[in-house]
C-alpha positions, 0 to 999 in steps of 0.5 A, a space after each residue: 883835510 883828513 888823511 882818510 880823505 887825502 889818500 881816497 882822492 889820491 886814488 881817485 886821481 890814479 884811477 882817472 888818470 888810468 882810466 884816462 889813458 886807456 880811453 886815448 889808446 882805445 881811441 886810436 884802436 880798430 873796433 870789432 872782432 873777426 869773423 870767418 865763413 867757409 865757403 866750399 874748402 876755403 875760409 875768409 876772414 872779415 873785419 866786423 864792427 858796429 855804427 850805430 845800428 848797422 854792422 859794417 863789414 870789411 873782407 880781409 881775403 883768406 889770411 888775417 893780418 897779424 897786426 890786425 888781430 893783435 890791435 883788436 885783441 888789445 883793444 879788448 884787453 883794454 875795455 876789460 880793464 876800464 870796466 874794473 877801473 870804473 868800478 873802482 871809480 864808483 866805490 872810492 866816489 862813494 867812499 869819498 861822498 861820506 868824507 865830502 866838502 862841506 859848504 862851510 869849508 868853502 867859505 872858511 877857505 874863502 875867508 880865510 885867504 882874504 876873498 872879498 865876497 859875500 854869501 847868497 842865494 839859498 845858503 844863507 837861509 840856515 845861516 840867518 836860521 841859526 844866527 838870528 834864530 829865525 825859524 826857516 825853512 830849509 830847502 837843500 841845494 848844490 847851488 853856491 853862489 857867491 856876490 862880488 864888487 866890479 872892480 873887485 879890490 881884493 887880494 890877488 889869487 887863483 881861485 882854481 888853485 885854492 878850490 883844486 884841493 878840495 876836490 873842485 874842477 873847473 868849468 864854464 857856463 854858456 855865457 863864459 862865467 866860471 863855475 867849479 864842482 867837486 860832483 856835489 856842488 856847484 860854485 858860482 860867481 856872480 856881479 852886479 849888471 851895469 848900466 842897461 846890462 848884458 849877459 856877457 860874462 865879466 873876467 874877474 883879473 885878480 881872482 882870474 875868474 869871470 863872474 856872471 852879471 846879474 840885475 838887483 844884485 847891487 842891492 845886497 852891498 847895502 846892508 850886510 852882517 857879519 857872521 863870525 865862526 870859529 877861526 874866520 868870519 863871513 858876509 851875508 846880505 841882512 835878512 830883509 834885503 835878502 828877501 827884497 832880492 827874491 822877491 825881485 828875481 822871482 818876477 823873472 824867473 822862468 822855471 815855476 818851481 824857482 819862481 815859488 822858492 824864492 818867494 817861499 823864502 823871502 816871505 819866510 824871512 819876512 814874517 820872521 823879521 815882521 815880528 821884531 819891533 827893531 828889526 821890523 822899522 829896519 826893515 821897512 826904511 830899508 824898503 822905502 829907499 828902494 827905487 819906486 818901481 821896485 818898491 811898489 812891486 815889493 808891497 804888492 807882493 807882500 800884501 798879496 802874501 802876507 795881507 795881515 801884515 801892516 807896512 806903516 813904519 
């Protein structure tokens, strides 16, 4: 990490934690202002303040009480300086978006702390793209998914501890899986679904994660490549069994426009593949040993796009 960066999240970290504070006694502070009306010689006080869109009103008689008074004068002071920490907020965000994690730094953290997972979902397309010199689309995403075995047998770890530095907070989806996001990406962890399934989140003890169970996924363990970079190295599925994966989630995809990348993608990679002899008889034995309903379902797709494409191996 740079040092520019080290000290912009370092302030950042100030800041929040200012703004943090401010919120807690703000929280605890009498909204509204007073206001007087003089009726005859006499003046009256009145405690206002607004819920919503009804102003509510509260008679303080003809003296204001000091304390009172002091806590709303403090709870303006208050909101002035958390509208100057906001946008101190806003450009030291800024500041630290042009200096930002890449996805390759994930993965070489990742690797380089001896975390067994494997690399999918839509990050692996550039990466074939510039491993196997395969002409893809790029289609840009925050989305970070990564795949691992159940029982995992990995080193044990604190995934928050390691991704903390840079950047990353924790959360969790509905289903309780874990994810991590620095505002820019999101990490998800996902696992294969056992038997007939459940959407229940699986805890992941020695990572102390839970990942999400999701159908076909097994099938990505079967053909792997390794890709080596400077200083660490990384698993991604084999194109084809990448794209034999999109082809099988897309069929259960409810957004239209996840359903349409995925098959984009895939039958990118495909045409890609289809024209390398080696890689083409790969390929289709790889397809072959797919279970009959999924094979089946696989040619169908593909001679509905790709018809001038022969599956003879």
């Amino acid at each position: 990490m740079s040092v520019i960066k080290k000290t912009l999240e370092e302030n950042y970290i100030f800041f929040i934690r200012g703004l943090s504070r401010i919120d807690d006694e703000i929280r605890n502070l009498p909204r509204g202002s007073i206001s007087a009306k003089k009726i005859g010689k006499t003046t009256y006080y009145y405690h206002q303040w607004r819920e919503g869109k009804m102003v509510k009103s509260l008679s303080l008689g003809t003296k204001i009480p000091p304390e009172l008074l002091q806590t709303i004068n403090r709870r303006k002071l208050l909101e002035g300086q958390k509208k100057e920490i906001t946008k101190e907020i806003a450009i030291i965000a800024k500041a630290i978006d042009t200096q930002r994690v890449t996805v390759d730094d994930i993965i070489k953290v990742f690797s380089q702390n001896g975390i067994r997972v494997i690399l999918i979902g839509s990050y692996c397309i550039p990466i074939l793209k510039e491993e196997l010199k395969l002409n893809l689309p790029t289609i840009k995403t925050q989305d970070i998914d990564f795949l691992l075995n159940v029982p995992y047998r990995g080193r044990e770890i604190d995934i928050e501890l390691l991704l903390k530095p840079l950047g990353f907070s924790l959360g969790f989806n509905p289903n309780g899986s874990t994810f991590f996001t620095n505002g820019i990406f999101k990490i998800e962890f996902l696992a294969p679904q056992s038997g007939k399934g459940t959407d229940k989140a699986v805890y992941i003890k020695p990572l102390k994660i839970s990942a999400t169970p999701l159908r076909y996924l097994k099938m990505l363990f079967d053909q792997k490549m390794e890709v080596e970079k400077e200083g660490y190295k990384f698993i991604v599925p084999s194109p084809w069994v990448l794209a034999y994966h999109k082809i099988l989630i897309a069929k259960n995809r409810r957004a239209k426009d996840k359903r349409e990348k995925d098959m984009l993608q895939a039958i990118a990679i495909l045409r890609e593949i289809f024209k390398r002899p080696d890689e083409f008889k790969k390929a289709l034995s790889y397809l072959e040993k797919l279970p009959p309903k999924w094979k089946s379902y696989i040619k169908g797709r593909l001679a509905e796009y790709i018809p001038d494409i022969s599956l003879k191996n």
